[in-house]
Wavefront OBJ file of the C-alpha trace (Angstrom):
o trace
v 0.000 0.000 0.000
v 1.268 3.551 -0.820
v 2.567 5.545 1.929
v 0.335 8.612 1.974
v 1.458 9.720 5.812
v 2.920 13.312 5.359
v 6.482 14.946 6.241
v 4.768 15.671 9.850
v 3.904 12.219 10.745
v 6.059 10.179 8.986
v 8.650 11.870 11.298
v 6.139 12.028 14.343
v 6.053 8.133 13.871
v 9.479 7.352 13.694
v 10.453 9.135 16.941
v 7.545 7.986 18.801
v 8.503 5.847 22.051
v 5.531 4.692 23.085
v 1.924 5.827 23.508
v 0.809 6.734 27.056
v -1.952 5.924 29.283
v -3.441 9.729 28.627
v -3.456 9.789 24.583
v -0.227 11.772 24.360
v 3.169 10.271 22.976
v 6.650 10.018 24.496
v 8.805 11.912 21.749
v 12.458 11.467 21.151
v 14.161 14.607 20.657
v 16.897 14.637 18.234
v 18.205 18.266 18.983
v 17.684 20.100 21.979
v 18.631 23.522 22.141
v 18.762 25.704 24.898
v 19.644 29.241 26.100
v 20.380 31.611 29.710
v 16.818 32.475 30.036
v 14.211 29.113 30.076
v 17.212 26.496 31.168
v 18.311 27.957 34.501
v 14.768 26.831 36.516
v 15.229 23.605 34.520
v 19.233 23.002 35.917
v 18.105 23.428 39.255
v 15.480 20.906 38.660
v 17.994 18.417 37.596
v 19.940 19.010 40.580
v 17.069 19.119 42.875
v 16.597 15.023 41.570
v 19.992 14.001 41.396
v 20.017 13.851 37.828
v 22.310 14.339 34.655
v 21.633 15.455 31.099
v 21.459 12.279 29.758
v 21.988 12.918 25.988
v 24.616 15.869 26.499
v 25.822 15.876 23.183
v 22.223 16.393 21.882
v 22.349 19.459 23.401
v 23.618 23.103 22.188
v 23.452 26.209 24.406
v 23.921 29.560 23.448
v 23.539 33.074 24.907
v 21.198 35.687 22.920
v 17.901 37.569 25.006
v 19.716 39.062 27.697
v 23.010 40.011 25.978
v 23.675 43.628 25.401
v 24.556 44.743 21.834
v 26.277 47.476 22.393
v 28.692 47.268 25.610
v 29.417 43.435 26.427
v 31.936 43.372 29.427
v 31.290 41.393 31.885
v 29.877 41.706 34.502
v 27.081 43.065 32.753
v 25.286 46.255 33.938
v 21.849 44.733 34.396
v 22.457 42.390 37.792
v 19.906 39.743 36.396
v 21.745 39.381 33.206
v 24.675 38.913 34.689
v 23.333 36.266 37.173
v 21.645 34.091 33.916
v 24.834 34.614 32.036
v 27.101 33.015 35.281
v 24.343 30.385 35.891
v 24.469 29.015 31.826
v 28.331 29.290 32.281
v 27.987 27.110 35.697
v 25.140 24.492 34.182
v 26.679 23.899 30.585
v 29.998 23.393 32.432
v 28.853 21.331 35.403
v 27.054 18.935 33.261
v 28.842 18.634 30.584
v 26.934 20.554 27.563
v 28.387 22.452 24.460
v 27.893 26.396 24.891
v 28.335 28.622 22.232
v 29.320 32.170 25.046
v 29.846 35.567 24.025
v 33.732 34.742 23.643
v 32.953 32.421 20.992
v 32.165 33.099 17.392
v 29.391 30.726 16.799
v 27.460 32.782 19.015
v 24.137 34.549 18.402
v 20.331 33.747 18.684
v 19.517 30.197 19.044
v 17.060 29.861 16.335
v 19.736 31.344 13.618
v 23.037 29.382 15.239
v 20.979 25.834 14.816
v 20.809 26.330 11.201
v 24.178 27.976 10.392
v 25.984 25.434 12.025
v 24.016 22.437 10.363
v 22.957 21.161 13.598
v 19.599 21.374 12.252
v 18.613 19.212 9.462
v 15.711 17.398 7.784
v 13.707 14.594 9.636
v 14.906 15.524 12.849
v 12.440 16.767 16.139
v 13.865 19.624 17.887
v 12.868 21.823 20.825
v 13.422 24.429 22.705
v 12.683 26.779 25.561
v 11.900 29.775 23.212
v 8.100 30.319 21.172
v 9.832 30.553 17.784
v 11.231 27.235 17.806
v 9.359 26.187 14.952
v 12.228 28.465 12.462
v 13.617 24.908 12.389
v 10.640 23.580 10.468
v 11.708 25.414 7.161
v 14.500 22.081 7.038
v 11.765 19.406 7.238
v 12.216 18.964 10.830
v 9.329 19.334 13.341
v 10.484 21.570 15.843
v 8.661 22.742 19.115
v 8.929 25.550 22.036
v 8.587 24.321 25.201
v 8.588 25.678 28.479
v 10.525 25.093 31.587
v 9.531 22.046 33.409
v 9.674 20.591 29.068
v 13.572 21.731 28.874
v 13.759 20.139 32.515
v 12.229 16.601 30.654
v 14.568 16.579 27.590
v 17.749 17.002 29.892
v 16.888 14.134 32.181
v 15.361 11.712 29.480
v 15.762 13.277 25.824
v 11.792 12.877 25.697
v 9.136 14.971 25.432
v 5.234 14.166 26.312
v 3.180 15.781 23.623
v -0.447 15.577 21.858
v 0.070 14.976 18.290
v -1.654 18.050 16.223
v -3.293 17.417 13.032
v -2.144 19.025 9.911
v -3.472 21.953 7.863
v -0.989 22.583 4.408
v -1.241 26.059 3.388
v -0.166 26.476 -0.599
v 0.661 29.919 -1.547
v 0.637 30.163 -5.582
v 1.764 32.214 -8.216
v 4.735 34.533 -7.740
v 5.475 37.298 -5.191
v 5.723 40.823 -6.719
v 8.569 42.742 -6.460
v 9.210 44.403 -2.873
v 7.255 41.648 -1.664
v 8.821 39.242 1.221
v 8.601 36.335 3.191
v 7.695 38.434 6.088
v 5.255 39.379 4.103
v 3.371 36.131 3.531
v 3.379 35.045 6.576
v 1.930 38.287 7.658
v -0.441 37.766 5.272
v -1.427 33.771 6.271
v -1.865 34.816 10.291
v -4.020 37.853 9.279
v -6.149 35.374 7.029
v -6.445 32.701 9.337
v -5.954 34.787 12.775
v -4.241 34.254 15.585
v -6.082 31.326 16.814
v -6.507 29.799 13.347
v -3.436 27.566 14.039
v -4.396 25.889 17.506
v -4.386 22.132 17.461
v -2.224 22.057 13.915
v 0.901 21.871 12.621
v 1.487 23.865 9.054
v 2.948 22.360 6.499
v 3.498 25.334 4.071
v 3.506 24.176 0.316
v 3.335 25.609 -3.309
v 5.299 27.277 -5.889
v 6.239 30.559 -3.562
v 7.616 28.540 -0.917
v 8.915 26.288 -3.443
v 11.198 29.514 -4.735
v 12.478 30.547 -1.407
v 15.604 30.834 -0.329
v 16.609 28.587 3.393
v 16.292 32.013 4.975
v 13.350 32.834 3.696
v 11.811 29.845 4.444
v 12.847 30.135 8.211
v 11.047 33.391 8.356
v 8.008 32.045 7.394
v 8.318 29.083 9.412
v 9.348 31.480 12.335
v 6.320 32.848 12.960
v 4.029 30.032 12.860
v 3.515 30.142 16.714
v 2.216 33.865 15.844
v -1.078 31.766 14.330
v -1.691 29.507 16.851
v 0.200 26.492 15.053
v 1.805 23.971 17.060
v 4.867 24.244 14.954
v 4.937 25.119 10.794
v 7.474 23.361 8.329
v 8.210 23.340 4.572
v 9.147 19.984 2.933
v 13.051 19.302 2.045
v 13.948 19.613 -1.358
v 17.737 20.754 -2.971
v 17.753 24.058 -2.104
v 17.274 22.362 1.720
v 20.365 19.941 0.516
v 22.568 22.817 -1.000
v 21.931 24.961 2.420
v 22.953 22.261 4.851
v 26.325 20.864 2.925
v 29.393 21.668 4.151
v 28.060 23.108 7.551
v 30.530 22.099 10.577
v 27.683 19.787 11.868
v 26.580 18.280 8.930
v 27.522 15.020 7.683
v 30.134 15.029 5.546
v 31.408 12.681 2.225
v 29.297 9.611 1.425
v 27.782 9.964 4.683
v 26.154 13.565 3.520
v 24.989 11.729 0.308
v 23.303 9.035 2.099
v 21.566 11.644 4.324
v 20.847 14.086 1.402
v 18.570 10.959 -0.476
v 16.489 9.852 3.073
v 16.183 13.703 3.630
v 13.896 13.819 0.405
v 12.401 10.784 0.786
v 10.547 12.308 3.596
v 8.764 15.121 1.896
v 4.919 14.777 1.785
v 3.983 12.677 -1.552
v 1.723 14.735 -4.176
v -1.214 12.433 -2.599
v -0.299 12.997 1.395
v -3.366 12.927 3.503
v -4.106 15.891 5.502
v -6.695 16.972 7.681
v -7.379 21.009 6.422
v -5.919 22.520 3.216
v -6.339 26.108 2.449
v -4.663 27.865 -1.015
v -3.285 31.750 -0.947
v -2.589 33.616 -4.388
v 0.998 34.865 -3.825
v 0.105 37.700 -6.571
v -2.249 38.792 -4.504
v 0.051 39.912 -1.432
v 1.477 42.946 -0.980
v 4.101 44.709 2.279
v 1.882 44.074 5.006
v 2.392 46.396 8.233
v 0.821 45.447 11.252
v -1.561 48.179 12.841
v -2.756 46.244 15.977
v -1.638 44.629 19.274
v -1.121 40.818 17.883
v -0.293 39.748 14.479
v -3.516 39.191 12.756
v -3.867 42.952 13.211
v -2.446 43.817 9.840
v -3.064 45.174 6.384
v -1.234 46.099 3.333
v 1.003 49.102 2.572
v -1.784 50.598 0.205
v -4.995 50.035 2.397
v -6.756 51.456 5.008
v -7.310 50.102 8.188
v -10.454 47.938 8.797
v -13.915 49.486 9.722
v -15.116 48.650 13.292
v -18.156 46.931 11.991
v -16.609 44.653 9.401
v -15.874 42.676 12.760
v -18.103 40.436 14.750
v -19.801 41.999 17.872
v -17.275 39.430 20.022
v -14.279 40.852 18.146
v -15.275 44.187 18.328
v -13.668 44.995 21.606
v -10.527 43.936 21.457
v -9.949 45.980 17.914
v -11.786 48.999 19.697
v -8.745 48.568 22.344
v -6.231 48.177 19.604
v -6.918 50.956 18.265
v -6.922 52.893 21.495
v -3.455 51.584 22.319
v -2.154 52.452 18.906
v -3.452 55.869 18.972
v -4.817 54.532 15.600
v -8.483 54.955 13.715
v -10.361 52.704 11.751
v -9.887 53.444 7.880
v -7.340 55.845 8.714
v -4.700 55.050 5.796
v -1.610 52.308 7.905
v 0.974 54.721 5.190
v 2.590 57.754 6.726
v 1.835 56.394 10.693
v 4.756 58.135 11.942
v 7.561 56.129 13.658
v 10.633 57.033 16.236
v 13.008 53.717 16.044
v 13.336 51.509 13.457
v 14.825 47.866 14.332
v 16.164 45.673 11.910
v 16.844 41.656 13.570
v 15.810 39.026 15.693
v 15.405 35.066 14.797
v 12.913 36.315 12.594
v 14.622 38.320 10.144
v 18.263 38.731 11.381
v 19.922 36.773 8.509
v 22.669 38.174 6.295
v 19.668 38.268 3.759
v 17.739 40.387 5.636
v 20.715 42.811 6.285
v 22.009 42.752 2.575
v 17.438 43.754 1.624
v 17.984 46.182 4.216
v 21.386 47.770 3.344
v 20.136 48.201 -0.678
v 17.282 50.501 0.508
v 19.357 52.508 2.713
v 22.484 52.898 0.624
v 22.843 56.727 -0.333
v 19.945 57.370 1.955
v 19.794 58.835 5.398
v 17.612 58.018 8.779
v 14.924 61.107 9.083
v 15.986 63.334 11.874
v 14.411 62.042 14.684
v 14.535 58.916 14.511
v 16.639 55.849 16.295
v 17.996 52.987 13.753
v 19.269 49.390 14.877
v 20.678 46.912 13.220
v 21.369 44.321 15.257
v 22.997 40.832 13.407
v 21.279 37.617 14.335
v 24.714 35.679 14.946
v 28.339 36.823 15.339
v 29.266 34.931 11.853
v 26.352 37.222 10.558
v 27.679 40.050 11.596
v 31.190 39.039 10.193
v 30.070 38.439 6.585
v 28.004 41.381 6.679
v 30.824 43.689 7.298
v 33.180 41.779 4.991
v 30.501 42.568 2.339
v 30.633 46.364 3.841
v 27.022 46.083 5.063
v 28.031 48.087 8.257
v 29.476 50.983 6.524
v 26.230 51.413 4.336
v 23.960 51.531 7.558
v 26.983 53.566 9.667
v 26.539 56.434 6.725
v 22.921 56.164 6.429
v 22.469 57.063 10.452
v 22.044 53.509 11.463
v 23.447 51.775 14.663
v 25.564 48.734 13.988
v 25.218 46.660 17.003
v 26.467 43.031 18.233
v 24.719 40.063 18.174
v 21.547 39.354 19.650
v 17.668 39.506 20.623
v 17.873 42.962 20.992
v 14.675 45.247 20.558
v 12.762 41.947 19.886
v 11.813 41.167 23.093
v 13.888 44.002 25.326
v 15.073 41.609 28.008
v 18.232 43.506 27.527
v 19.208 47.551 27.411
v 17.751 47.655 23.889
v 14.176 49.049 25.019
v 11.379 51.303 23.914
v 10.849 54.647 25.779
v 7.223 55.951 26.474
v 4.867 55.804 23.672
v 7.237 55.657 20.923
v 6.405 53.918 18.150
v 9.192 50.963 16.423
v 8.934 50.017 12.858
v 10.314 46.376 13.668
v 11.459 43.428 11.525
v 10.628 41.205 14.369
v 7.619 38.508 15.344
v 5.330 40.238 17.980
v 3.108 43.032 18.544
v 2.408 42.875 21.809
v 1.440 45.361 24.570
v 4.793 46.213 25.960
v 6.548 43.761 24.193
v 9.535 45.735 23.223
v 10.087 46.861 26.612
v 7.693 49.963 27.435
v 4.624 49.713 28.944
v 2.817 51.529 26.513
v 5.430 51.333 23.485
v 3.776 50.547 20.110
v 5.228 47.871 17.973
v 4.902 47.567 13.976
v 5.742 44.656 12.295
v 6.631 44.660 8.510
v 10.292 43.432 6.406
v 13.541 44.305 7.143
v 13.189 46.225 3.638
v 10.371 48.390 5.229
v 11.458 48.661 8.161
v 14.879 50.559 6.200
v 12.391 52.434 4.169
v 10.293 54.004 7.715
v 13.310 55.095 9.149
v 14.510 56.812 6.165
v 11.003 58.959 5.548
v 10.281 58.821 8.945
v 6.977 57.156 8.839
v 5.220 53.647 7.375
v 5.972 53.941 3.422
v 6.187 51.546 0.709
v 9.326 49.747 0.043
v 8.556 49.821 -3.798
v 8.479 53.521 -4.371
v 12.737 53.295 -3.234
v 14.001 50.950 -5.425
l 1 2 3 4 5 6 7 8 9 10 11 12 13 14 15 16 17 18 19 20 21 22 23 24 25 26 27 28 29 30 31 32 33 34 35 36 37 38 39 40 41 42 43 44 45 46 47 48 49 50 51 52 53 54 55 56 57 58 59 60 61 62 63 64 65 66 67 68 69 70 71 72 73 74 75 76 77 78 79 80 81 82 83 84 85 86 87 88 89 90 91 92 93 94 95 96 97 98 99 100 101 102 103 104 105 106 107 108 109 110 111 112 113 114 115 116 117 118 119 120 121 122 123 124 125 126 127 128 129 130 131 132 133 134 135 136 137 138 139 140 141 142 143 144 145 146 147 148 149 150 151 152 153 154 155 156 157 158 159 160 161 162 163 164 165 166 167 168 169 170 171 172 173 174 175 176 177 178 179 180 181 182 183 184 185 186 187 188 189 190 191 192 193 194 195 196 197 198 199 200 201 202 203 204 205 206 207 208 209 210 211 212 213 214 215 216 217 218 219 220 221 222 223 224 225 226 227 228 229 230 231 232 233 234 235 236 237 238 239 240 241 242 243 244 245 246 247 248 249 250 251 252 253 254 255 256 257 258 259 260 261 262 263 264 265 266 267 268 269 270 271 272 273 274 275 276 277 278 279 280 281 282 283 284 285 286 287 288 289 290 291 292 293 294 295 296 297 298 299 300 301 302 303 304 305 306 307 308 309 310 311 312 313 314 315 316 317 318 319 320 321 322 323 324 325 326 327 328 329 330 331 332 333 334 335 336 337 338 339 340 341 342 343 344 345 346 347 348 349 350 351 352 353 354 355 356 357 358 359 360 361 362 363 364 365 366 367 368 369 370 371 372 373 374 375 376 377 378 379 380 381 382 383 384 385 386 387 388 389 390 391 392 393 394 395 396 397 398 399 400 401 402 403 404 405 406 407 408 409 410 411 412 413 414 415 416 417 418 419 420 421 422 423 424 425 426 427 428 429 430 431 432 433 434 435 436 437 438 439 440 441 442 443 444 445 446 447 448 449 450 451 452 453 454 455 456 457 458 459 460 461 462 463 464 465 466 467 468
């Protein structure tokens, strides 16, 4: 009989351990990667037991959220930092697990080090203690983010108890316009499907876009898959997967990479896989999307207006009525020429040399508007390395850009990188929230790395297209 299981559970299945007594399934982990904020609680839990990391060469740490990007010596400023910086130094030596420090090149945020080191590779299940986990998914892996008392679980017994999702595949068709982005579809997918759209499912994104990306374009996509509710999101492996991965200090190498290369592919979903939802997008269709809101979903493209209050269901009604409110936004008030006062270009999301190189073409012989505060912040200290071998730095440097060291930076603001007030941050990173960039009432909107370069050069949302 033909084997119509797809990528997901074809690789579900063969890293299942056993079923148990409450429906959910004991799940080897191939890769487990871990960082100085989540894995701290999760040492001390070990300890607390008398236990070791049993796999510890399954294991990679690295330091990214609390790092600062602009002064690094230790001891850091922030007490806290400091203390999660000695206590990942402490654990990763104590029980024996490889850690990628601040000292070490191969640093930078975990979801970008996985890949560029090849540690992360088709077929595989991989978690961590971070929401945007599922970047990994863009390799044909199925990756999850866990919390805590999870990261505690992997250490001890490389296993992980979990419900098994079904699966929705998403095609997006046709071909992206020019200016147009990965950050840009997925935008596009959460705002279509909402934030909740995703919850019980695992994406598997398909179709002749996806088909066309690039490995870093693909992560970005696969990045924010969390951001709809989805368990975890992945893309199937084909050669542009194989051609990525080869080479990389953790990947297989010789006849033992060519071996690996064929089972890779024989794991993508066959043309008659079985799923449980499918749902088709016209990529021609999709234009820069800026979010306007407080979550994701809250989004809509460069040329439109924002939605009417009553095109939304009396239930919804409220919390767009409070978006708004927060924003200091109207409904149909055009999202173009919403003034901004920092512009951030990184994060796992879009902090690839891909991203920098979109980034640095709009802002070449170009300058940040007066007023306004412009990071870039490189998502790995190799990043940052070829960028400024390609002369990335001195484009942003002479365009009124900060070139910063590696890290989480503005993303999340655990970390001196921080929102003051009410100011409003053009960002290229993966969440909206209330506060999430590190003031209270700071306003957060999402779009490209490319648009993001083109806000902080007018000085307000503006079209990426009208500057190249």
């Amino acid at each position: 009989m033909t084997d119509r299981r797809n990528l997901f559970n074809k690789v579900w299945d063969l890293h299942s351990v056993r079923s148990l007594a409450g429906g959910q399934t004991q799940l080897f982990i191939g890769l487990h990667l871990i960082h100085e904020v989540t894995s701290p609680q999760a040492f001390s839990i070990l300890r607390d037991r008398g236990l070791t990391v049993k796999y510890p060469e399954r294991t990679l740490a690295t330091v990214d959220h609390i790092i600062p990007t602009d002064v690094q010596l230790r001891p850091f400023v922030d007490g806290l930092a400091e203390e999660m910086m000695s206590a990942i130094e402490k654990n990763c030596r104590d029980f024996g697990v490889r850690l990628f420090n601040i000292d070490d090149k191969r640093q930078g945020v975990v979801h970008i080090v996985g890949p560029e080191q090849g540690l992360t590779q088709p077929g595989m299940t991989i978690a961590c203690g971070d929401s945007h986990t599922s970047t990994h998914g863009a390799f044909g892996s199925i990756a999850f983010g866990i919390g805590t008392s999870q990261v505690a679980d992997i250490l001890a017994t490389q296993t992980l108890a979990l419900s098994r999702p079904k699966v929705r595949r998403i095609e997006v068709t046709g071909k992206l316009r020019p200016g147009v982005y990965a950050k840009d579809v997925i935008l596009h997918i959460i705002r279509k499907l909402g934030v909740q759209g995703g919850v019980g499912y695992a994406y598997e994104y398909a179709g002749e876009v996806f088909d066309r990306m690039t490995m870093e374009e693909r992560m970005t996509v696969c990045n924010m898959s969390i951001e709809g509710g989805a368990r975890c999101g992945y893309i199937n492996p084909d050669q542009t997967t194989v051609d990525y991965i080869q080479g990389r200090p953790f990947a297989p190498q010789g006849a033992d990479f060519a071996r690996a290369a064929a089972w890779w592919l024989s794991l993508a979903s066959p043309k008659d896989a079985e799923f449980d939802d499918q749902i088709t997008f016209d990529g021609n269709l999709i234009e820069p999307t800026v979010t306007w809101g407080i979550n994701p979903a809250q989004s809509v493209g460069i040329n439109e207006l924002l939605p009417a209050l009553a095109t939304f269901t009396t239930d919804d009604q409220k919390g767009v009525r409070d978006a708004f409110e927060y924003m200091d936004l109207k409904e149909q008030q055009p999202i173009r020429g919403v003034k901004i006062d920092v512009a951030f270009i990184g994060s796992c999301t879009n902090g690839r040399i891909s991203d920098l190189r979109e980034a640095a073409a709009i802002a070449k012989g170009r300058h940040v508007a007066t007023g306004v505060k412009a990071l870039v912040v490189p998502g790995s200290q190799l990043v940052r390395e070829q960028a400024m071998a390609e002369g990335l730095d001195k484009i942003f440097e002479a365009a009124g850009f900060q070139w910063r060291e590696a890290g989480c930076s503005m993303c999340l603001a655990m970390n001196p990188d921080k929102l003051k007030g009410r100011e409003v941050c053009a960002s290229s990173s993966n969440r909206n929230f209330k506060g999430r960039q590190g003031s209270p009432t700071g306003r957060t909107l999402l779009m490209s790395p490319a648009m993001v370069a083109a806000a902080a050069i007018a000085g307000c949302v503006s079209d990426v297209r009208e500057l190249n």
